[in-house]
C-alpha positions as MATLAB code, in Angstrom:
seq = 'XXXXXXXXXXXXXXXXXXXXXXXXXXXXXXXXXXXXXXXXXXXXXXXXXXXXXXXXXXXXXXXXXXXXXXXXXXXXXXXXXXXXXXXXXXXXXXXXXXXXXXXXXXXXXXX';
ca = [
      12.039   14.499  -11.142;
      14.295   15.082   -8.671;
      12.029   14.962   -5.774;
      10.703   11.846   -4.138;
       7.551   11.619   -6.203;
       3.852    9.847   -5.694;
       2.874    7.286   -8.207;
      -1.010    5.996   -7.986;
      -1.239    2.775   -9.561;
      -3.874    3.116  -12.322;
      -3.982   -0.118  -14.516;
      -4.657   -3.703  -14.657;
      -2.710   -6.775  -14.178;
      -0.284   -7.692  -17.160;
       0.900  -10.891  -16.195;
       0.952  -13.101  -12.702;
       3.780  -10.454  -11.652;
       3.600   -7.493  -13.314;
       1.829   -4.273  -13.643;
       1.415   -1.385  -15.705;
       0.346    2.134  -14.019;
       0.803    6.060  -14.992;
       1.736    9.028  -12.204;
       2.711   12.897  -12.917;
       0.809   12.714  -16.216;
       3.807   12.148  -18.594;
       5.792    9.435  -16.616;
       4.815    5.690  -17.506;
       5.635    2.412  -15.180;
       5.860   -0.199  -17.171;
       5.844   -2.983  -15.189;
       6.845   -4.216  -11.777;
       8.125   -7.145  -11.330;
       8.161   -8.677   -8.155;
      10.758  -11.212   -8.271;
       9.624  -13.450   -5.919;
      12.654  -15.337   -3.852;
      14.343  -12.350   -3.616;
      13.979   -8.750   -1.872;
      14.364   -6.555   -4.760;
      11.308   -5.466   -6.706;
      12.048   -3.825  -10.507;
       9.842   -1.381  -11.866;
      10.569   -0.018  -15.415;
       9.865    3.441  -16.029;
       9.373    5.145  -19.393;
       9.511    9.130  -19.271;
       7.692   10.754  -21.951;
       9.151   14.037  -21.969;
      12.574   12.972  -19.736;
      14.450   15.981  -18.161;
      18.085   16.405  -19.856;
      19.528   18.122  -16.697;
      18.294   15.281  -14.652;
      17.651   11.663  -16.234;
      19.181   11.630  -19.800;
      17.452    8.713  -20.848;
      13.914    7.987  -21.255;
      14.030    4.401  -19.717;
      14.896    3.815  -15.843;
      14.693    0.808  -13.890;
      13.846    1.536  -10.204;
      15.448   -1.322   -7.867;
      14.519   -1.333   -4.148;
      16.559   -1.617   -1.240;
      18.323   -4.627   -1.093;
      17.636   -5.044    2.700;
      14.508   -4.610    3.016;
      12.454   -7.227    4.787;
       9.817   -9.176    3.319;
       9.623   -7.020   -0.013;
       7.621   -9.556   -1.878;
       5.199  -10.250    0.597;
       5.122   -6.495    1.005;
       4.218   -6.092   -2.806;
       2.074   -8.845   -2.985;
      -0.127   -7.057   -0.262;
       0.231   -3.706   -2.239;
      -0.677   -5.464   -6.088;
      -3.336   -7.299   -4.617;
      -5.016   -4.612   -2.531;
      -4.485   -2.346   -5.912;
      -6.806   -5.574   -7.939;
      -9.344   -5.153   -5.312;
      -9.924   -1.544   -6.527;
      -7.988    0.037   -3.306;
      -5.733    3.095   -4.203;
      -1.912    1.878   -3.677;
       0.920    4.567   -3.935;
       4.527    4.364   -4.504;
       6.939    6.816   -3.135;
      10.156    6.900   -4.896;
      13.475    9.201   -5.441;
      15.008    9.733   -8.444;
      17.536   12.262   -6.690;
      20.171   10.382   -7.539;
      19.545    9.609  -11.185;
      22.016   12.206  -12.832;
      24.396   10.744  -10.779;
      23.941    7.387  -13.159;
      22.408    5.951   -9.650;
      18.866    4.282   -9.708;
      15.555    5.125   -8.562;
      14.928    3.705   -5.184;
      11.674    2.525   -4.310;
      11.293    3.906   -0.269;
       7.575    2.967    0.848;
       4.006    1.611   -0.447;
       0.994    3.452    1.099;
      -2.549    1.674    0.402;
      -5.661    3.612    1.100;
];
């Protein structure tokens, strides 16, 4: 995981902001919340079989950039095309996860 690593969204709507998805096989997202007012987006991550050298623990939270325009209307685009059956990536880096940084959400690709 210490790559910048695909994750196709794969499941349902949870709740009015949430979602739940699977990538890599072993790696679960929880949930994304949006957090509408603000430009940060959460997504909690639960690795089933989580690599000591790299992420110690199992659980990571994922936190966007700060500064990045319009990230809510941005993820409402990308949930909503996802509930319309279209296939919605997320590209994130965990490279800096042994450092005790956090995963940073970098772009959204919908097909």
């Amino acid at each position: 995981m210490r790559s910048k690593l695909a994750a196709i969204l794969t499941a349902g709507l949870l709740s009015t902001h949430s979602y739940a998805a699977e990538y890599s096989g072993r790696t679960t997202i929880e949930q994304i919340s949006l957090g509408w007012g603000t430009k940060r987006v959460n997504l909690t991550l639960k690795d089933e079989m989580p690599d000591p050298l790299d992420c110690s623990d199992a659980v990571y939270m994922v936190q966007a950039d700060e500064s990045a325009p319009n990230l809510d209307h941005i993820l409402s685009i990308a949930l909503s095309a996802h509930t319309a059956g279209k296939e919605v990536n997320l590209i994130i880096d965990d490279s800096n996860c042994s450092a005790g940084g956090n995963i940073k959400l970098l772009s959204i690709l919908i097909r």
